[in-house]
N, CA, C and O atoms as a DFTB+ gen file, in Angstrom:
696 C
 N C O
     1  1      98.060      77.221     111.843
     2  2      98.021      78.413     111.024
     3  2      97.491      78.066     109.643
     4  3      97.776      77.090     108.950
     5  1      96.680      79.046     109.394
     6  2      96.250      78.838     107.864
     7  2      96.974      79.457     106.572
     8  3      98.051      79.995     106.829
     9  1      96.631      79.472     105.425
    10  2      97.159      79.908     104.649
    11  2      97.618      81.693     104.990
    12  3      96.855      82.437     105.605
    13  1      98.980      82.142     104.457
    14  2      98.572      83.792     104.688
    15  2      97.760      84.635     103.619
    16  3      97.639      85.854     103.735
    17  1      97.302      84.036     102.746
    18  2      96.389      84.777     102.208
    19  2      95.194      84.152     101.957
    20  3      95.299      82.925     101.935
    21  1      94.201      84.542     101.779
    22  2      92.625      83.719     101.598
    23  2      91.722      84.540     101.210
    24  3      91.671      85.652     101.737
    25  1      91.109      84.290     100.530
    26  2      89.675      84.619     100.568
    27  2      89.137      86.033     101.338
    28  3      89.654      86.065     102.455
    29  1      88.382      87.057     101.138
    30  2      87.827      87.489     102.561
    31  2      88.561      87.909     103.313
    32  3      88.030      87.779     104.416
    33  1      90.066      88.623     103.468
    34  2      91.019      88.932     103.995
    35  2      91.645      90.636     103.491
    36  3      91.525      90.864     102.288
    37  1      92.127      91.505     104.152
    38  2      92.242      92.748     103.675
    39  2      93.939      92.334     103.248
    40  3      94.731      91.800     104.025
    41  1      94.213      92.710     101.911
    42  2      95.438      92.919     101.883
    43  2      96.328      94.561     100.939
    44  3      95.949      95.463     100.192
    45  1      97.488      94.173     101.520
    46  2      97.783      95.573     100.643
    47  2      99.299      94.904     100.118
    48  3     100.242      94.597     100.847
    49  1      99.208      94.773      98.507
    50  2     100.295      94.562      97.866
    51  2     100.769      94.978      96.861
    52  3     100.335      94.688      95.747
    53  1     101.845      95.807      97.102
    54  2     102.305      96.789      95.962
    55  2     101.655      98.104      96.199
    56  3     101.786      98.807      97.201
    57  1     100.995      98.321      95.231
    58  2     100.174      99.885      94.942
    59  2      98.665      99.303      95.353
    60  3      97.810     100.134      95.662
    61  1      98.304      97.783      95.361
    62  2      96.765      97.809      95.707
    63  2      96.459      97.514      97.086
    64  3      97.207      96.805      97.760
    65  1      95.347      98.047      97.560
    66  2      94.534      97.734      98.559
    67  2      93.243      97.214      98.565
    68  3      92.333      97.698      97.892
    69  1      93.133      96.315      99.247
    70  2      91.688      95.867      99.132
    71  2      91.477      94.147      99.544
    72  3      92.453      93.699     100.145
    73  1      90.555      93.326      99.348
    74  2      90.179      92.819      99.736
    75  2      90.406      91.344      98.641
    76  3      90.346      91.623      97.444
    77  1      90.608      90.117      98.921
    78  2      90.990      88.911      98.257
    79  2      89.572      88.486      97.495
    80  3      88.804      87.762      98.129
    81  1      89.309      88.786      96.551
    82  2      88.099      88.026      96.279
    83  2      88.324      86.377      95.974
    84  3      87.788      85.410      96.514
    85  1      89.275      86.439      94.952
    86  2      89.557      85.118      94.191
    87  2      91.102      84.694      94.199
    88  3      91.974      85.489      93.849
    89  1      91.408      83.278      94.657
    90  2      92.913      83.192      94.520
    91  2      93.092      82.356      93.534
    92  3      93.193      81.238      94.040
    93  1      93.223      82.270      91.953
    94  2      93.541      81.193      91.485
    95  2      95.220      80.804      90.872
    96  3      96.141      81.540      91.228
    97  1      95.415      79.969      90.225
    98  2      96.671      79.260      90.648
    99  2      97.874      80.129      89.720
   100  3      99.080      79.885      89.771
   101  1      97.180      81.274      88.806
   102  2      98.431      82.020      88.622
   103  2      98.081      83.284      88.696
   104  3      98.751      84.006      87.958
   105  1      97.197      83.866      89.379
   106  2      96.596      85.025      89.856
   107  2      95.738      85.200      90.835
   108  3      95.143      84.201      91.239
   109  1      95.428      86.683      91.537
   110  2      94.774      86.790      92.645
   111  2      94.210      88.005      92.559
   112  3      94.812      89.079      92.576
   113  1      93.013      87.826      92.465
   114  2      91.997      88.853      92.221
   115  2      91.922      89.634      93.658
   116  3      91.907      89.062      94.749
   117  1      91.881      90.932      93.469
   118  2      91.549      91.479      94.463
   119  2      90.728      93.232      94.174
   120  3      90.978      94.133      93.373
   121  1      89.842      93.096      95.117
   122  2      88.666      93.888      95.182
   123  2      88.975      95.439      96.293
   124  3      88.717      95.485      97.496
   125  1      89.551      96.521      95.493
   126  2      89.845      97.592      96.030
   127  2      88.167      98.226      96.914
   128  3      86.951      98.029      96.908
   129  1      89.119      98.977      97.507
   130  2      87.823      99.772      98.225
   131  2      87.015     100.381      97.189
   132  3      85.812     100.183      97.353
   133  1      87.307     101.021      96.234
   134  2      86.529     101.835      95.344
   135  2      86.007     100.671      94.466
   136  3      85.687     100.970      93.315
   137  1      85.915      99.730      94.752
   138  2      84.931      98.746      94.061
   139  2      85.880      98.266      92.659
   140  3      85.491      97.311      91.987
   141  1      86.853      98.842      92.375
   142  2      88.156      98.293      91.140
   143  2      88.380      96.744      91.710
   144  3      88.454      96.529      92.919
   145  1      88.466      95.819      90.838
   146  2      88.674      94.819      90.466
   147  2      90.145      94.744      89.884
   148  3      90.277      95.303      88.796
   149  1      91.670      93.939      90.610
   150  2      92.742      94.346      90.806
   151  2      93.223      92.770      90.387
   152  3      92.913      91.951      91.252
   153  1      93.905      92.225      89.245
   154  2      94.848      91.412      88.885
   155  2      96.080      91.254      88.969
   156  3      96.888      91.408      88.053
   157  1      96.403      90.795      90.570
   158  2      97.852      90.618      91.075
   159  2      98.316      89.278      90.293
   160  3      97.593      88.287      90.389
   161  1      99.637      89.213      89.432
   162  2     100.075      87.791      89.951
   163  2     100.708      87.337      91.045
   164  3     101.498      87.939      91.772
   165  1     100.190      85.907      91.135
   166  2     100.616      85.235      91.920
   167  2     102.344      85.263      92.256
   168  3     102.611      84.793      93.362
   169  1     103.192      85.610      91.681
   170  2     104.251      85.706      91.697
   171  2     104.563      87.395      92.667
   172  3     105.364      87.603      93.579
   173  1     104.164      87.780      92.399
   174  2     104.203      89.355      92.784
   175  2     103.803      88.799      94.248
   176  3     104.500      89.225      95.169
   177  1     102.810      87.938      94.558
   178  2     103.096      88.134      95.779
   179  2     103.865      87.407      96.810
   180  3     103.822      87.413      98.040
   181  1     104.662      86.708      95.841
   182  2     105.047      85.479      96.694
   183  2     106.622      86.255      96.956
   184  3     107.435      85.917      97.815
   185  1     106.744      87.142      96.166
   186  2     108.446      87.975      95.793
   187  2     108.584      89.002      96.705
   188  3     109.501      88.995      97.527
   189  1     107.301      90.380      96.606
   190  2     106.952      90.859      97.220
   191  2     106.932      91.145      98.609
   192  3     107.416      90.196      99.225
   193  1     106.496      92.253      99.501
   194  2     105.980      92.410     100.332
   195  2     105.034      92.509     100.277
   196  3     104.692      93.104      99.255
   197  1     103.791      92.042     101.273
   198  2     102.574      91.789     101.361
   199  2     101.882      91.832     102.449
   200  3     102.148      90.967     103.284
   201  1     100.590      93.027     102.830
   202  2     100.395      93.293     104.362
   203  2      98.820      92.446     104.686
   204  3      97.780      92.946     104.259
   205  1      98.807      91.418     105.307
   206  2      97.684      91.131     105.582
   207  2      97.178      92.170     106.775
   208  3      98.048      92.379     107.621
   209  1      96.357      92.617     106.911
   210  2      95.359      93.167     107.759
   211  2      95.006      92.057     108.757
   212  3      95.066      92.361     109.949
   213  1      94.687      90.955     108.463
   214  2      93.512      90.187     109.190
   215  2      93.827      88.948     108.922
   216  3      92.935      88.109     108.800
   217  1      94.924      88.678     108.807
   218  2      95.691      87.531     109.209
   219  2      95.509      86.484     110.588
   220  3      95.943      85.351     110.379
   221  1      95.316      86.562     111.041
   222  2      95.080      85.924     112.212
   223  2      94.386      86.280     113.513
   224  3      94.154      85.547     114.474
   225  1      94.024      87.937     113.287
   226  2      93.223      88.659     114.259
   227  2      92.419      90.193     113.358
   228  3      93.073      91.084     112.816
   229  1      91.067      90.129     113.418
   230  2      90.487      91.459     112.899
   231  2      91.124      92.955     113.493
   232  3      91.198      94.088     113.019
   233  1      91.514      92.357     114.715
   234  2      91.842      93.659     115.212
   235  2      93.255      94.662     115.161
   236  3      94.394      94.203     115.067
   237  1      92.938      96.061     115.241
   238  2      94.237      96.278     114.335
   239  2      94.081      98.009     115.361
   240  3      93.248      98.301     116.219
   241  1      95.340      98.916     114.760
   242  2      95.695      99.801     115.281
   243  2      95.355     101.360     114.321
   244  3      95.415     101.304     113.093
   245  1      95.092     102.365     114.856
   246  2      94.957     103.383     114.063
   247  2      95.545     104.435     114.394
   248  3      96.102     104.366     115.490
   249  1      95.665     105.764     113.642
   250  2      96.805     106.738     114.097
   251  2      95.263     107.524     113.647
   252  3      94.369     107.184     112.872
   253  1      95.449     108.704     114.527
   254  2      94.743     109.654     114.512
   255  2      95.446     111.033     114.613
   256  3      95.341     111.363     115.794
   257  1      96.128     112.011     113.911
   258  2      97.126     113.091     113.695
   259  2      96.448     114.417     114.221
   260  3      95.608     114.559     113.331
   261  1      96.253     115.497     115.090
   262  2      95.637     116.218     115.518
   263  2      96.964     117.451     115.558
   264  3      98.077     117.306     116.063
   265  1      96.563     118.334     115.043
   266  2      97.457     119.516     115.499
   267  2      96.835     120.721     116.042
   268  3      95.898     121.119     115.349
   269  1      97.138     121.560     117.298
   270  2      96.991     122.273     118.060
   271  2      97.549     123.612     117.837
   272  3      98.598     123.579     117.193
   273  1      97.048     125.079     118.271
   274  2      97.441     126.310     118.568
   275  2      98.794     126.061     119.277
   276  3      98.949     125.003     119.888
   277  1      99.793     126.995     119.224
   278  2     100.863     127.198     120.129
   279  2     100.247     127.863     121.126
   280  3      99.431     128.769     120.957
   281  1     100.647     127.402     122.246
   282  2      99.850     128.135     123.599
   283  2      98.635     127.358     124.494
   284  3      97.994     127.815     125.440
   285  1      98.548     126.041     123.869
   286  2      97.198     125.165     124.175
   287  2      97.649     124.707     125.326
   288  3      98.851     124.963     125.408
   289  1      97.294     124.207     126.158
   290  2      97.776     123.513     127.217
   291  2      97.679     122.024     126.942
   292  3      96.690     121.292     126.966
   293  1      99.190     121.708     126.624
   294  2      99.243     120.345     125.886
   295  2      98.827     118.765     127.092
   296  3      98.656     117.600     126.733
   297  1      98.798     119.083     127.885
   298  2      97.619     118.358     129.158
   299  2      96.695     117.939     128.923
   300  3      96.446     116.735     128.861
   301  1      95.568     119.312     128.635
   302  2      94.590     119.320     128.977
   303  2      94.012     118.073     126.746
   304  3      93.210     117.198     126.421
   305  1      94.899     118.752     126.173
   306  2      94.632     118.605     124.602
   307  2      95.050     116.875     124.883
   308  3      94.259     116.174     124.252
   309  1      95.850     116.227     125.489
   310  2      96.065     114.885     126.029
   311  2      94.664     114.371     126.653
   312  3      93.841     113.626     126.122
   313  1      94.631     114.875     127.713
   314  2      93.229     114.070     128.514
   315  2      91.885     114.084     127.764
   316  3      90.964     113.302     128.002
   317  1      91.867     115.138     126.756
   318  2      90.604     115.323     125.628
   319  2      90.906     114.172     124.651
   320  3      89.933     113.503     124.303
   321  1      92.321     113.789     124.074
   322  2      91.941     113.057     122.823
   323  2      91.754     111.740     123.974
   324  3      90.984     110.830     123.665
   325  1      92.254     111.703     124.878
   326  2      91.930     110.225     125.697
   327  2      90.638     109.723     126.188
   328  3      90.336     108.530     126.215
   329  1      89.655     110.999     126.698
   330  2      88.501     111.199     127.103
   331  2      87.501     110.423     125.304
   332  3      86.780     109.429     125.400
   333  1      87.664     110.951     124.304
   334  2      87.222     111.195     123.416
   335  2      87.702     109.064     122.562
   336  3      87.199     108.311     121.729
   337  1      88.306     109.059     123.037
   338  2      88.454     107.604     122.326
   339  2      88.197     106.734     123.471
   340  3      87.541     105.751     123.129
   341  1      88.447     106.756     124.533
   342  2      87.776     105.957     125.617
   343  2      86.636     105.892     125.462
   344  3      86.162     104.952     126.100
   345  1      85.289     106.938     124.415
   346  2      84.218     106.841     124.787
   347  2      83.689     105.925     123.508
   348  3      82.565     105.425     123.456
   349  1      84.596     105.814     122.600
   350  2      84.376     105.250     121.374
   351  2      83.843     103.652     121.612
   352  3      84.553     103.004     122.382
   353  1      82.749     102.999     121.072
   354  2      82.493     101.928     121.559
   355  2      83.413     101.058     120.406
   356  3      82.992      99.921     120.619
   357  1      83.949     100.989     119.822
   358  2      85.197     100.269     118.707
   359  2      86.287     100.148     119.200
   360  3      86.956      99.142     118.965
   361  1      86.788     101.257     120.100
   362  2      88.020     101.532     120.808
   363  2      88.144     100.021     121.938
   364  3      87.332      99.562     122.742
   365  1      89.221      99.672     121.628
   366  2      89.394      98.362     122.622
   367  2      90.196      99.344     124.387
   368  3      91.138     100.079     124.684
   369  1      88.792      98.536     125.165
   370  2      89.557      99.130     126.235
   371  2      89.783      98.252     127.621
   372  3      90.063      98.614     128.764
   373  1      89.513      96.785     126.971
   374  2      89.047      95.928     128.141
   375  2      90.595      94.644     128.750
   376  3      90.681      93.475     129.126
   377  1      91.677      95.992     128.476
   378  2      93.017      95.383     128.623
   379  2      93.597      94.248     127.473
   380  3      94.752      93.905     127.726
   381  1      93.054      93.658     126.358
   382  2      92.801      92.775     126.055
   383  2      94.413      93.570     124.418
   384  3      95.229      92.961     123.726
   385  1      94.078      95.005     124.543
   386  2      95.353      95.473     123.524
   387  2      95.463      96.601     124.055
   388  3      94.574      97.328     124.498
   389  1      96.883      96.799     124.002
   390  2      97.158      98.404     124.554
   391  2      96.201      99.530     124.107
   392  3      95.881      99.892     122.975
   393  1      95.719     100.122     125.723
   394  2      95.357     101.260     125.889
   395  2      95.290     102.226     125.327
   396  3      96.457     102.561     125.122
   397  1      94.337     103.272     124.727
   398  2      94.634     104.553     123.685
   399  2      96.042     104.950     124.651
   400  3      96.426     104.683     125.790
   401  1      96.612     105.839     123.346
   402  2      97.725     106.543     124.383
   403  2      97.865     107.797     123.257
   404  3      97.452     107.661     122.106
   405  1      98.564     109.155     123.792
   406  2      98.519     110.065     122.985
   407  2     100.010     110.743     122.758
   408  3     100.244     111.445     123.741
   409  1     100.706     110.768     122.153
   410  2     102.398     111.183     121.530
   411  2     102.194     112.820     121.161
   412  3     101.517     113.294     120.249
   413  1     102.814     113.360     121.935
   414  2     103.267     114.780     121.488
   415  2     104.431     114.299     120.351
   416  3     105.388     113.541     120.506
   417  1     104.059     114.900     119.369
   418  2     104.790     114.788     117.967
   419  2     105.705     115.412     118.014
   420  3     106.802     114.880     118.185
   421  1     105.527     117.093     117.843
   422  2     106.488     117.474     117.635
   423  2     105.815     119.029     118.151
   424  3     104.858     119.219     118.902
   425  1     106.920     120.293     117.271
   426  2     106.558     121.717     117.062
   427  2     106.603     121.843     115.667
   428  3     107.697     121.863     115.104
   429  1     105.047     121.972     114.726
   430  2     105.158     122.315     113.616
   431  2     105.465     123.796     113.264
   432  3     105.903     124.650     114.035
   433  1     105.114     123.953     111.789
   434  2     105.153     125.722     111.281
   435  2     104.116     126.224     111.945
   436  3     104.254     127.373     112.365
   437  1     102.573     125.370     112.264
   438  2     101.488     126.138     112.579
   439  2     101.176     126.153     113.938
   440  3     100.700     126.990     114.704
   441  1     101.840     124.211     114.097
   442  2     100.754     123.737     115.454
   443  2     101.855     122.965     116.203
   444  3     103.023     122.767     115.869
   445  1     101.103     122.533     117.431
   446  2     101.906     121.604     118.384
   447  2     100.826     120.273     117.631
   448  3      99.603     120.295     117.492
   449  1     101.863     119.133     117.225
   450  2     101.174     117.914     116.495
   451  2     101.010     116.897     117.415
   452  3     101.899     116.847     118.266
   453  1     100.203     116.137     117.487
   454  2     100.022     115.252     118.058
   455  2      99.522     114.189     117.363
   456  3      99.399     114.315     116.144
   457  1      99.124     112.891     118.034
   458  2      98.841     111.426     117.353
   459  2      98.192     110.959     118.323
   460  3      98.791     110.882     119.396
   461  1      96.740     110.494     118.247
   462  2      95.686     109.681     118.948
   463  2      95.765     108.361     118.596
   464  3      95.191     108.227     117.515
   465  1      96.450     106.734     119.223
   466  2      96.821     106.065     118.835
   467  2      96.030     104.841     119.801
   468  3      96.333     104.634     120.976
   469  1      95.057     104.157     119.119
   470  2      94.340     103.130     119.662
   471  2      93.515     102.199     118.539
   472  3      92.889     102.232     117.480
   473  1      94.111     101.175     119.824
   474  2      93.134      99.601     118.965
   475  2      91.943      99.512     118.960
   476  3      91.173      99.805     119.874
   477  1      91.650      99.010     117.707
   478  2      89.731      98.363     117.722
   479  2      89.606      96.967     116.976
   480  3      90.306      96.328     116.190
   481  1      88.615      96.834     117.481
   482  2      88.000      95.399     116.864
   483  2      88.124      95.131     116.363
   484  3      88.713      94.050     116.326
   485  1      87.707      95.809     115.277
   486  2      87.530      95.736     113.799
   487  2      88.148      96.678     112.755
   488  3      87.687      97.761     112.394
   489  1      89.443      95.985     112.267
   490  2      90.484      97.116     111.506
   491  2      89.999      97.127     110.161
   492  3      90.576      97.857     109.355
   493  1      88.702      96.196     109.670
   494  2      87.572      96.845     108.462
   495  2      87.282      97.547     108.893
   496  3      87.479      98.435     108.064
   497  1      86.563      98.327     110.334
   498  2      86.030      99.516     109.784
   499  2      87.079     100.623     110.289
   500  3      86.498     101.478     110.958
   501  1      87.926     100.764     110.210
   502  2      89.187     101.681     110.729
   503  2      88.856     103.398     110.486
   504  3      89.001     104.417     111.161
   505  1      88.164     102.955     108.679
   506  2      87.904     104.876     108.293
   507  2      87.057     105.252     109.283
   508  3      87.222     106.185     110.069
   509  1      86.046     104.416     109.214
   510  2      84.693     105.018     110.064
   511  2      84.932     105.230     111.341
   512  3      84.331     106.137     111.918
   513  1      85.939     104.355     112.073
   514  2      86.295     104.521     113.506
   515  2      86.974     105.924     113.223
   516  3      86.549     106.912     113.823
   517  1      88.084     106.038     112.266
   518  2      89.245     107.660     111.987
   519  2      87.952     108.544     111.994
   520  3      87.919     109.456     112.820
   521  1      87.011     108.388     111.257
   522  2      86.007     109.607     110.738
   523  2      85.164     110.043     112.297
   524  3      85.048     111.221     112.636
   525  1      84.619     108.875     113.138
   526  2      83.993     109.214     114.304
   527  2      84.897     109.625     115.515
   528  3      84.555     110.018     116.631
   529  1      85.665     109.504     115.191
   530  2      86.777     110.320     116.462
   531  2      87.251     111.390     116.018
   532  3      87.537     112.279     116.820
   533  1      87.433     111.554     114.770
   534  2      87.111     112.842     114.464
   535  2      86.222     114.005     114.860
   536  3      86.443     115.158     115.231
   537  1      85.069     113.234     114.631
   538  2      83.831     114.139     114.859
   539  2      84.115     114.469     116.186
   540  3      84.188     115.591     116.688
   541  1      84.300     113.134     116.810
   542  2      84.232     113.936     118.877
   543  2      85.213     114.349     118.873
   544  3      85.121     115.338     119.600
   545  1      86.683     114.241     118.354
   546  2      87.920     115.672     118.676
   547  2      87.545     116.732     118.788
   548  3      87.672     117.482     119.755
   549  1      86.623     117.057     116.989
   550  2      86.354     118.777     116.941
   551  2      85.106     119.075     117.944
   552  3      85.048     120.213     118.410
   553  1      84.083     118.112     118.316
   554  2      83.437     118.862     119.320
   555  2      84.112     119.075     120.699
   556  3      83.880     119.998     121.480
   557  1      85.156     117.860     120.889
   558  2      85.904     118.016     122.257
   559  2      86.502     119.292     122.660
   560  3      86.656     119.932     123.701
   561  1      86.830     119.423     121.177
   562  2      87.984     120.658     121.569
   563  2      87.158     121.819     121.964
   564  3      87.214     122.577     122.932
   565  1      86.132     121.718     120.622
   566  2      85.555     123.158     120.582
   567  2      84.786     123.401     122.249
   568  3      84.921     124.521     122.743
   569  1      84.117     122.482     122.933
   570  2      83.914     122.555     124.287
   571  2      85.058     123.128     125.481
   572  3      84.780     123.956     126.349
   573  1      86.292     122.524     125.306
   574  2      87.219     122.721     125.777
   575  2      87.972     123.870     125.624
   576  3      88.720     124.268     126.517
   577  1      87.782     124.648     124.166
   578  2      88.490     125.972     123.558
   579  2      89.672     125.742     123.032
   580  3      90.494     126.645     122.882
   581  1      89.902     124.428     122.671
   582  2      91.173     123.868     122.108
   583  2      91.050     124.390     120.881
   584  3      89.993     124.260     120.264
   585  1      92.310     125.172     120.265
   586  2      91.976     125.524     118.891
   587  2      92.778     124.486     118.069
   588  3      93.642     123.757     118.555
   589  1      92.339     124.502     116.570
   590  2      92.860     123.827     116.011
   591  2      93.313     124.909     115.014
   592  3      92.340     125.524     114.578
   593  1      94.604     125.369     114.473
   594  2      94.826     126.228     114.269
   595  2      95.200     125.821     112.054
   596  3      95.438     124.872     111.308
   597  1      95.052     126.922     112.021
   598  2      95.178     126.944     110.013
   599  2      96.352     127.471     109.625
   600  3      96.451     128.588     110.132
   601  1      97.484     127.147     108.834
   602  2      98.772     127.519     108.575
   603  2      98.335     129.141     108.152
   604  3      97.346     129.579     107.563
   605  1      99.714     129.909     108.818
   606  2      99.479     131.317     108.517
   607  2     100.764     131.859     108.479
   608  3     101.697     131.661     109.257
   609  1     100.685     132.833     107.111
   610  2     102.004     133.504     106.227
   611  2     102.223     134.612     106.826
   612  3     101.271     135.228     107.306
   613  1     103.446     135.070     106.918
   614  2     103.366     137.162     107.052
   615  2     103.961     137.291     105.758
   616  3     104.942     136.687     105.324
   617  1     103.199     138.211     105.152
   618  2     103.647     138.900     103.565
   619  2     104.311     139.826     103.799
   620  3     103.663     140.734     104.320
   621  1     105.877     140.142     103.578
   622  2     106.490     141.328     103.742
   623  2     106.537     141.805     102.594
   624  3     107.188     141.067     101.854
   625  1     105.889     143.301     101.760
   626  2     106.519     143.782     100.609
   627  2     107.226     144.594     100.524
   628  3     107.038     145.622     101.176
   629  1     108.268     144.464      99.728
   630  2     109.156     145.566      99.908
   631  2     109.453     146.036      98.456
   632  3     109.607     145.113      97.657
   633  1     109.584     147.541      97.869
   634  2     109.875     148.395      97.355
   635  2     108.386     148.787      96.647
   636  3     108.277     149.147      95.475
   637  1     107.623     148.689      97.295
   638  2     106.223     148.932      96.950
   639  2     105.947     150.288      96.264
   640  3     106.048     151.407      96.768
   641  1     105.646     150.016      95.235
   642  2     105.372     151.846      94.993
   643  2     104.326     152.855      95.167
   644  3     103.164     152.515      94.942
   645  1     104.633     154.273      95.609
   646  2     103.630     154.634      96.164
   647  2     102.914     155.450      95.088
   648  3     103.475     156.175      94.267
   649  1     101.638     155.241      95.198
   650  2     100.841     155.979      93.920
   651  2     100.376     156.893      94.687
   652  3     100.091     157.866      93.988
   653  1     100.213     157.025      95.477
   654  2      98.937     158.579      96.269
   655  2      98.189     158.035      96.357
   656  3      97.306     158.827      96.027
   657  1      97.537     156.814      96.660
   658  2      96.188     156.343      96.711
   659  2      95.373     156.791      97.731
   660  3      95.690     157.664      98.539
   661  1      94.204     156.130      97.694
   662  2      93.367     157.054      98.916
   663  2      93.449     156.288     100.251
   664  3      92.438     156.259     100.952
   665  1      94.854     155.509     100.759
   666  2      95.055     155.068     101.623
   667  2      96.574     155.806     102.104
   668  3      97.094     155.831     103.220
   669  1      97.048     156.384     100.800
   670  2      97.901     156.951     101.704
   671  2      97.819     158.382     102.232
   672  3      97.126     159.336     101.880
   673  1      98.623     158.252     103.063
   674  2      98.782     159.780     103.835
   675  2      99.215     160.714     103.226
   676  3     100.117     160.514     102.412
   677  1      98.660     162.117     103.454
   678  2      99.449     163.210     102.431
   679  2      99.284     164.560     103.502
   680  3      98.251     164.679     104.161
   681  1     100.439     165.590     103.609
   682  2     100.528     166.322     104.080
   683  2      99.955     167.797     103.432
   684  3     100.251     168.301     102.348
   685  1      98.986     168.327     104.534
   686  2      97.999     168.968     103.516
   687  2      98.533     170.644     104.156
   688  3      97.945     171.725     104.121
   689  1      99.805     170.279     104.684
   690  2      99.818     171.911     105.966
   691  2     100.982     172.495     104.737
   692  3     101.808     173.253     105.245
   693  1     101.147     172.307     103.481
   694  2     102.571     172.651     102.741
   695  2     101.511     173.838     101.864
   696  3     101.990     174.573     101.002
């Protein structure tokens, strides 16, 4: 085993994320996604919790959160997000890490929730893998008629006052 932190390694410690540029002997530079330049001490991480990414294997796991219409046929909305990441060429499918698999979440306010949950290669490119399974969900669905539904209010008003407007009704037989 090598060191757990190095060089060239994704880590997330504390509030930063990003990448090890420089380790020197009382600090550790690290290079956020947005290109910020991040001065951990060395102490912080030794005290700390500290998530290597890529510690000993690139490959890593992703959650994909999908919520559904009430009324969908939660089956068919299963075999689509499975269809749809099986086709992903990032998606590990060669037995080598567990299989996509798909979790009925729960019953939200809007939707029936779900979670598209599969390994890839490469847990650097994780957004781009989240962003392209994206893309094939919403065409999956939309092929399929799976809706993806938008939170929705009922406004009750009550003691509304009535002006006579030209929506309301008026009895013209008096």
């Amino acid at each position: 085993f090598g060191p757990p932190i190095k060089a060239g390694v994704w880590i997330v410690a504390g509030n930063s994320e990003g990448y090890v540029k420089r380790i020197r002997m009382r600090s550790t530079l690290i290079q956020t996604f947005d290109r910020a330049d991040v001065i951990v001490p060395n102490s912080e991480l030794i005290s700390a919790q500290v998530t290597n990414w890529m510690l000993y294997d690139a490959r890593g796991r992703i959650k994909v959160p999908v919520g559904v219409a009430y009324g969908t046929d939660t089956q068919l909305v299963k075999e689509t997000l499975l269809k749809v990441a099986n086709e992903h060429p990032d998606v590990i499918k060669d037995g080598s890490s567990p299989d996509p698999n798909v979790l009925f979440l729960g019953f939200g306010d809007s939707s029936l929730n779900f979670e598209l949950r599969c390994h890839i290669s490469n847990i650097d490119s994780r957004l781009q893998c989240i962003s392209d399974l994206n893309f094939g969900i919403d065409a999956a669905f939309r092929e399929n008629k799976i809706e993806i539904p938008f939170p929705q209010r009922d406004l009750h008003l009550k003691g509304w006052p009535d002006k006579g407007g030209p929506d309301t009704p008026t009895d013209k037989s008096e």
